[in-house]
Structure formats: structure tokens, C-alpha cells
VMD Tcl script that draws the C-alpha trace (Angstrom):
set ca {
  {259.06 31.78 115.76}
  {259.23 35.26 114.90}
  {262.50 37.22 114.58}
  {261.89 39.15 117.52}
  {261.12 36.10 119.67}
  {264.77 35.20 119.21}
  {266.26 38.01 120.81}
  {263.46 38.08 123.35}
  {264.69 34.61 124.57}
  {268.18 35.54 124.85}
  {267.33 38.21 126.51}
  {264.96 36.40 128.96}
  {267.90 33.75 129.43}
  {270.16 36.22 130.80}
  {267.93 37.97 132.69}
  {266.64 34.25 134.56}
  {270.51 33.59 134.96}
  {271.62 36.74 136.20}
  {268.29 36.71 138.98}
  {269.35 33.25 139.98}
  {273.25 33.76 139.99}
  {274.17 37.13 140.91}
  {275.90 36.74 144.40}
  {277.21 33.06 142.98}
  {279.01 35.15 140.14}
  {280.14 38.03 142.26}
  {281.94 35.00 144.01}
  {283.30 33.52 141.06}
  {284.58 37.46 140.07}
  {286.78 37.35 143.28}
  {287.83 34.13 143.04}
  {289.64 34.93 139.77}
  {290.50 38.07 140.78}
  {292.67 36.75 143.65}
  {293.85 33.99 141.56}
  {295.22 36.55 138.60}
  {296.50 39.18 141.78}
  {298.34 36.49 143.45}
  {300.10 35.19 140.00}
  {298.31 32.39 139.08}
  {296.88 31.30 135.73}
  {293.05 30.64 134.49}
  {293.27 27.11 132.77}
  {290.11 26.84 130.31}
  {288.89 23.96 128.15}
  {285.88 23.27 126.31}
  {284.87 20.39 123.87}
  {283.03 20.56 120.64}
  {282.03 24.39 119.18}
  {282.84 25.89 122.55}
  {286.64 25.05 122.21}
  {286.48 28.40 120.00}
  {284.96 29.94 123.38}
  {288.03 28.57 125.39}
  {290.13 30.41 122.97}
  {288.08 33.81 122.75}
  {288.16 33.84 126.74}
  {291.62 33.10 127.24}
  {292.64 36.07 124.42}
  {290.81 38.29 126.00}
  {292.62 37.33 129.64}
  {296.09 38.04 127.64}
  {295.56 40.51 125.23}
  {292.39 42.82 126.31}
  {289.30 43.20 126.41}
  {288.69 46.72 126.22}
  {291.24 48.62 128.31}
  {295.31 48.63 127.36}
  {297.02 47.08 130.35}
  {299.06 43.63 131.17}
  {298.94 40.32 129.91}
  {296.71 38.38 132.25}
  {297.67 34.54 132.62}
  {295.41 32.05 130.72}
  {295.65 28.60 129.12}
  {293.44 27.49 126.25}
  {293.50 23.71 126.48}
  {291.79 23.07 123.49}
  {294.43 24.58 121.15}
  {297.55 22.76 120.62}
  {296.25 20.00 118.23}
  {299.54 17.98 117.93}
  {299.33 17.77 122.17}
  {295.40 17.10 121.50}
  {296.29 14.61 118.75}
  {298.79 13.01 120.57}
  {297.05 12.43 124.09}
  {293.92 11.19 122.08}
  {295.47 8.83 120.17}
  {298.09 7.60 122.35}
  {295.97 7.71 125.85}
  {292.23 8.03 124.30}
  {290.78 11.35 123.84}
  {289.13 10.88 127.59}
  {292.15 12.28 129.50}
  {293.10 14.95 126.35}
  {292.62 18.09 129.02}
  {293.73 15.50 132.33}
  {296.79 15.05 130.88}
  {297.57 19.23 130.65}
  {297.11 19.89 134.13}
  {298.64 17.44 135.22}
  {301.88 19.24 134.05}
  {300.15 22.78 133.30}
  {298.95 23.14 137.28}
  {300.38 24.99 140.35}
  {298.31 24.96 143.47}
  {295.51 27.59 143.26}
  {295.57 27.97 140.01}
  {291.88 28.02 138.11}
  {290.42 25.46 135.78}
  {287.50 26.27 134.21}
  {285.42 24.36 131.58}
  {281.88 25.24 130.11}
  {279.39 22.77 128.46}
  {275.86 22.88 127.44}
  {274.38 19.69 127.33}
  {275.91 16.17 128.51}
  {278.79 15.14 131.23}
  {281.43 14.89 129.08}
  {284.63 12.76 130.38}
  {287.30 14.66 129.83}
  {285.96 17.37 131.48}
  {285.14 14.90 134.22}
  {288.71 13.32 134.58}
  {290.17 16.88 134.23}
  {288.17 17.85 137.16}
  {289.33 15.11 139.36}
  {292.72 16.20 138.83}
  {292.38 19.18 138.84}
  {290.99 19.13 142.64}
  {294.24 16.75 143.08}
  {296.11 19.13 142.53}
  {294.41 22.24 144.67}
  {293.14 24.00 141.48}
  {290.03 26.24 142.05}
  {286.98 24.54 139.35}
  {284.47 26.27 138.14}
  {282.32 25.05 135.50}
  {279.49 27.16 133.61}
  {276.98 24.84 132.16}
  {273.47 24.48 131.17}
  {270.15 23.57 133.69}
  {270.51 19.61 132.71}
  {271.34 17.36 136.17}
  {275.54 17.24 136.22}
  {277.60 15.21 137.77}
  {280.21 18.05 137.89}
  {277.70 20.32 139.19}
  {278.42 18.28 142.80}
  {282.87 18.12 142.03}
  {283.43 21.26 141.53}
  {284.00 24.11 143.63}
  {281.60 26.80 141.40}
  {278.98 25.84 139.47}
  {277.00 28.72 137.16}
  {274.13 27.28 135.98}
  {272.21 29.23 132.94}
  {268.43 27.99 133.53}
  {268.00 26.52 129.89}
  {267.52 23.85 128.19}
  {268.06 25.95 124.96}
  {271.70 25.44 123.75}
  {271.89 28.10 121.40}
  {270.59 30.65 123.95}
  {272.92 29.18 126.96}
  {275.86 29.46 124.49}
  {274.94 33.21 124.48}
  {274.65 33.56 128.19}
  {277.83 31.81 128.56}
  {279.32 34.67 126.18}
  {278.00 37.35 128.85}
  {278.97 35.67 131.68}
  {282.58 35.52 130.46}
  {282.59 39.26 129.11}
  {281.22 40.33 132.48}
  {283.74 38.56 133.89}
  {286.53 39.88 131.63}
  {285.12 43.58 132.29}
  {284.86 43.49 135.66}
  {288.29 42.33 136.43}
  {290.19 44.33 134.17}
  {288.26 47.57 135.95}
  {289.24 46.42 139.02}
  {292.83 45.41 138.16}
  {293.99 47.78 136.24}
  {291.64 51.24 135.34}
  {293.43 53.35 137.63}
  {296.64 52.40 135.75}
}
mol new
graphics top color blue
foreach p $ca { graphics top sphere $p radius 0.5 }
foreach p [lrange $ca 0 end-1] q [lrange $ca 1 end] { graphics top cylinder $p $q radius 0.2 }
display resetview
């Protein structure tokens, strides 16, 4: 593959995505926008390399992205290794994010989790509870057949089969996401 054909791809990803998901992630916009207005928090967890991603998004949410402004409320499950550790070992690494909402969680609050390839469960368990316990879901994932794609409550699907390239689309959905939010929340501040 050329070097061009690369960026072409990614490029062609996003493009599919956005064409097949635009008034799905105008929803998902104002979903989190009314969560974060009316005080709740974005709960966000990730396995494997996209645990970093988990991380990145929920900086973003309470540092910035681009403008100066307020802290906006967002959990990383996939940081605190000892609580990681801990679950994993003591309860088996399937409930590791299960067990954080279950005392992380106030009704309405958001959990969101991203994956690329397989039904992972943890993400699966976490899910469950999370819809327990009146939590929004909203999962970003790749084109494979989920079985979260039918639990949760918003499903983005990037039309790929191509990690690499839905990883990247992910990464623009998120930003978009993080953009769009802060502008409406707070550029007039």
C-alpha cells in the first residue's frame, strides 16, 4: 500500500461514519450535554491500547480541550491500577469496570466504553449495571456484530473492519464531541 493510501482510508473511514451517523451523533452530543449541564459525570472505560483513549477523553472533559473554562466531570476507569489490580485478582478481571460503578454511579450519569474488535466482558457486565443503575450507555465500536450494540442505549458504529483506521475515527468522534460541547457550554463565557 502506498503512503498516500493510508491517509486516504482514514479519511474514507470518517467520511463512511460521519454519512451513516450524523443525526445518531448529534444525539449522543445532547445527551452529554444535558448530562454535564445537569451535574452529572461521563464514566469512560476501555480495555487493551484504548485504556490510553479513556484517559485522553476524560482529560480533555476536565482540563480542556481548546477553550479555558471549568472542569467538566469525567471518570477514567481504566486508571487506578491498585483498584484494577485488586478487583482482578480478588473478583477476576471480568467485573474490573462493574465493580466502579457500582459505587462510582448516580442516576443519569453516562458510561461510555469504546472497543474495536470482540465483546469483551467487562464491558459487558459493566453495561448491565450500569443500566441497573439508570446510567445513560453509549458505546463506540467497530462494524463487527455486538452484543452490546442491542444493551445499550447509543451505539456509534464506525463501518470498518480496519482497527487501526476505527481507532482513528474513534479519536474524531471524541474530539468532535469534546469541541462541540465546550462551544456550546461555555464560548460565550
Amino acid at each position: 500500500m502506498q503512503l498516500k493510501q493510508y491517509f486516504e482510508e482514514s479519511v474514507q473511514t470518517k467520511v463512511d461514519f460521519i454519512t451513516q451517523n450524523e443525526e445518531k451523533l448529534n444525539q449522543v452530543i445532547k445527551v452529554i450535554e444535558t448530562a454535564l449541564k445537569n451535574w452529572n459525570k461521563l464514566l469512560i472505560a476501555w480495555n487493551g491500547w484504548s485504556a490510553a483513549d479513556a484517559q485522553h477523553w476524560a482529560a480533555e472533559l476536565i482540563g480542556r480541550y481548546k477553550l479555558e473554562r471549568k472542569s467538566l466531570p469525567a471518570i477514567a476507569l481504566t486508571t487506578d491500577t491498585s483498584i484494577l489490580t485488586a478487583i482482578g485478582n480478588d473478583y477476576g478481571f471480568d467485573i474490573i469496570f462493574e465493580k466502579q460503578i457500582e459505587w462510582l454511579w448516580r442516576k443519569w450519569d453516562i458510561f461510555i466504553w469504546i472497543s474495536t474488535s470482540w465483546n469483551s466482558e467487562n464491558i459487558i457486565k459493566a453495561v448491565i449495571k450500569a443500566k441497573e443503575k439508570w446510567l445513560i450507555t453509549i458505546g463506540l465500536l467497530g462494524k463487527w456484530w455486538w452484543k452490546l450494540k442491542e444493551l445499550v442505549d447509543y451505539a456509534l458504529i464506525v463501518p470498518s473492519n480496519n482497527t487501526p483506521r476505527i481507532q482513528e475515527c474513534h479519536m474524531t468522534i471524541y474530539h468532535t464531541i469534546c469541541e462541540i460541547i465546550e462551544n456550546n457550554l461555555f464560548k460565550n463565557e
